[in-house]
C-alpha positions in Angstrom: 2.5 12.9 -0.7 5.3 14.7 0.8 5.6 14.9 4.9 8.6 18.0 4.3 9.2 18.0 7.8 10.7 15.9 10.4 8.1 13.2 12.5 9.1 14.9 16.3 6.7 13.3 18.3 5.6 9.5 19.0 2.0 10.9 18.1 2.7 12.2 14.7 5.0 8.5 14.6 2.2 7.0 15.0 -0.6 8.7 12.9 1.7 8.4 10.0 2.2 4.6 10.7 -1.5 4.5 10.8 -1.7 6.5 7.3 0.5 3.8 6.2 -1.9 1.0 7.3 -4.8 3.3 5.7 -2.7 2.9 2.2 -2.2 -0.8 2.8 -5.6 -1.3 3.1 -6.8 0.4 0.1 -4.0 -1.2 -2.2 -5.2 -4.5 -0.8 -9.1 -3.8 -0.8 -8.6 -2.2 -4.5 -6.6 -5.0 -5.8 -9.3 -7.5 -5.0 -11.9 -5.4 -5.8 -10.6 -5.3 -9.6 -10.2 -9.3 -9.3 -14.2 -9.7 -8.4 -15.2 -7.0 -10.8 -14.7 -8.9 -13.6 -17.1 -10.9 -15.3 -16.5 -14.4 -16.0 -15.5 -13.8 -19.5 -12.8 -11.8 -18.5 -11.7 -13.7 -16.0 -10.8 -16.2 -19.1 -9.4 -13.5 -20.7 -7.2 -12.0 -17.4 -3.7 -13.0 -18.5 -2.1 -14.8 -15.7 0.9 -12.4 -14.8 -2.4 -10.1 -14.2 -3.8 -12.1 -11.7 -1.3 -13.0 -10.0 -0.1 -9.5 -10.0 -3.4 -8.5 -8.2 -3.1 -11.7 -5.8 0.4 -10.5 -4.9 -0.5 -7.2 -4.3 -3.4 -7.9 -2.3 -1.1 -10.5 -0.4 1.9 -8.2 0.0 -0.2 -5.1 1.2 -2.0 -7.1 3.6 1.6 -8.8 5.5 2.5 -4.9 5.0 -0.5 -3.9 7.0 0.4 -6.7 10.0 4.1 -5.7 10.1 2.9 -1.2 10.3 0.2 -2.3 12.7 2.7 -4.4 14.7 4.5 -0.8 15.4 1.6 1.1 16.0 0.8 -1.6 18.8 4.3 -1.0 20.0 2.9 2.6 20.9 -0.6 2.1 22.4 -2.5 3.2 19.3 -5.2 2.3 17.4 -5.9 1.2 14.0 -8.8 1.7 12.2 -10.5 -2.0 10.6 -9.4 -3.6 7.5 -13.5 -4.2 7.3 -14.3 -0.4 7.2 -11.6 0.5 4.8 -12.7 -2.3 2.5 -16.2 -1.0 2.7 -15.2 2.9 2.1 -13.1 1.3 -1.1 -16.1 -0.6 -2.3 -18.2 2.7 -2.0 -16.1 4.8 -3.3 -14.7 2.9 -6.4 -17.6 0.6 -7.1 -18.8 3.1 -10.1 -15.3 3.8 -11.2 -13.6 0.3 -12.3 -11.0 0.6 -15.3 -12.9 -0.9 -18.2 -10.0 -2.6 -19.5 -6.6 -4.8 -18.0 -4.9 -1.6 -18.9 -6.7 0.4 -16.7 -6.2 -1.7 -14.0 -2.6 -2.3 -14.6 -2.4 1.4 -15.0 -4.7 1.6 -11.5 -2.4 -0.8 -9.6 0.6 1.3 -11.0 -0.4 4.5 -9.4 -1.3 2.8 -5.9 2.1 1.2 -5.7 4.3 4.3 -6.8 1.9 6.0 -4.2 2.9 3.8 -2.0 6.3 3.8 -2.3 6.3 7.7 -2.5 4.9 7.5 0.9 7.2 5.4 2.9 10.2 6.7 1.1 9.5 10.6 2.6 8.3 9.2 5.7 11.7 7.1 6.0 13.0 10.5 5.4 10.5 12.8 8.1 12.4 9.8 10.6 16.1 10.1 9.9 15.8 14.3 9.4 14.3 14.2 13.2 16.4 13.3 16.5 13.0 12.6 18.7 13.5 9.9 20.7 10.5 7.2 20.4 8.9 4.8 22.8 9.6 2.4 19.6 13.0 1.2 18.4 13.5 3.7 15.8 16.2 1.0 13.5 13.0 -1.3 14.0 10.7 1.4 12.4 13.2 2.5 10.1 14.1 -1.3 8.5 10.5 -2.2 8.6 9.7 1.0 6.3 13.1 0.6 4.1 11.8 -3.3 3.3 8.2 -2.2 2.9 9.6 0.6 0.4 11.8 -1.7 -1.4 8.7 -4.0 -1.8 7.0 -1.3 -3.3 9.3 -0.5 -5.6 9.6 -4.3 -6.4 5.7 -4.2 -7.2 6.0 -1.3 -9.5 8.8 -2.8 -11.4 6.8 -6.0 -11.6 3.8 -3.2 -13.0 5.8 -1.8 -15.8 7.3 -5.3 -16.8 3.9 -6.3 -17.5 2.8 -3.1 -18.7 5.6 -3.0 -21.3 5.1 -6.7 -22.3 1.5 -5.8 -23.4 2.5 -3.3 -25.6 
């Protein structure tokens, strides 16, 4: 996703923080959704950096979520429930599980390099623009530079295992 222009306005601040709390949820909702997909022969079979992978995820996205929706507060809008995305995620990806730990590994992948993706142009849409915010922009912009370089942590942590299973 690529914003390619500068965030001018508190209302396009704060639909993009939302967007951001929109991706949190569905990292978080997908991560557990591939822990209860499996079977309990699986489950035996997850390796543990797996599982804990997908229990760090879900963790991480959902303090992610809190610390985005914290901001949006900070500008007197809404969020949309953690409930309804998790339900829309359900819906939408019950029929289309990976079949095997490297589908998922490769799933998880591709939700935290789109995450990170995100927040790094939207860190960029911020500092390109001189708007002035009803928000502490440094706030914003160290909230979004440590969510980022958590992101990037978790698709290190991705490929690690990925590599390892070769």
């Amino acid at each position: 996703m690529s914003l390619g222009q500068r965030v001018s306005t508190d209302r396009q601040l704060a639909r993009l923080l939302q967007i951001g709390v929109v991706l949190e949820e569905v990292v978080e909702a997908r991560a557990y959704s591939h822990l209860e997909s499996l079977s309990p022969d699986e489950r035996a079979e997850l390796d543990e950096d797996i599982a804990e992978l997908l229990d760090h995820a879900a963790e991480e996205s959902a303090e992610h979520r809190a610390r985005l929706e914290s901001l949006v507060d900070e500008m007197d809008a809404e969020t949309v429930g953690y409930d309804e995305i998790e339900l829309l995620v359900r819906e939408h990806y019950a029929s289309n599980q990976p079949e095997d730990f490297d589908g998922l590994l490769y799933d998880q992948l591709c939700n935290e390099e789109t995450a990170y993706k995100f927040y790094d142009d939207l860190i960029e849409a911020i500092e390109a623009s001189d708007a002035d915010y009803t928000v502490d922009e440094a706030l914003v912009l160290d909230t979004l530079r440590t969510i980022r370089e958590e992101e990037k942590e978790g698709v290190e942590e991705v490929t690690a295992i990925m590599e390892d299973r070769e």
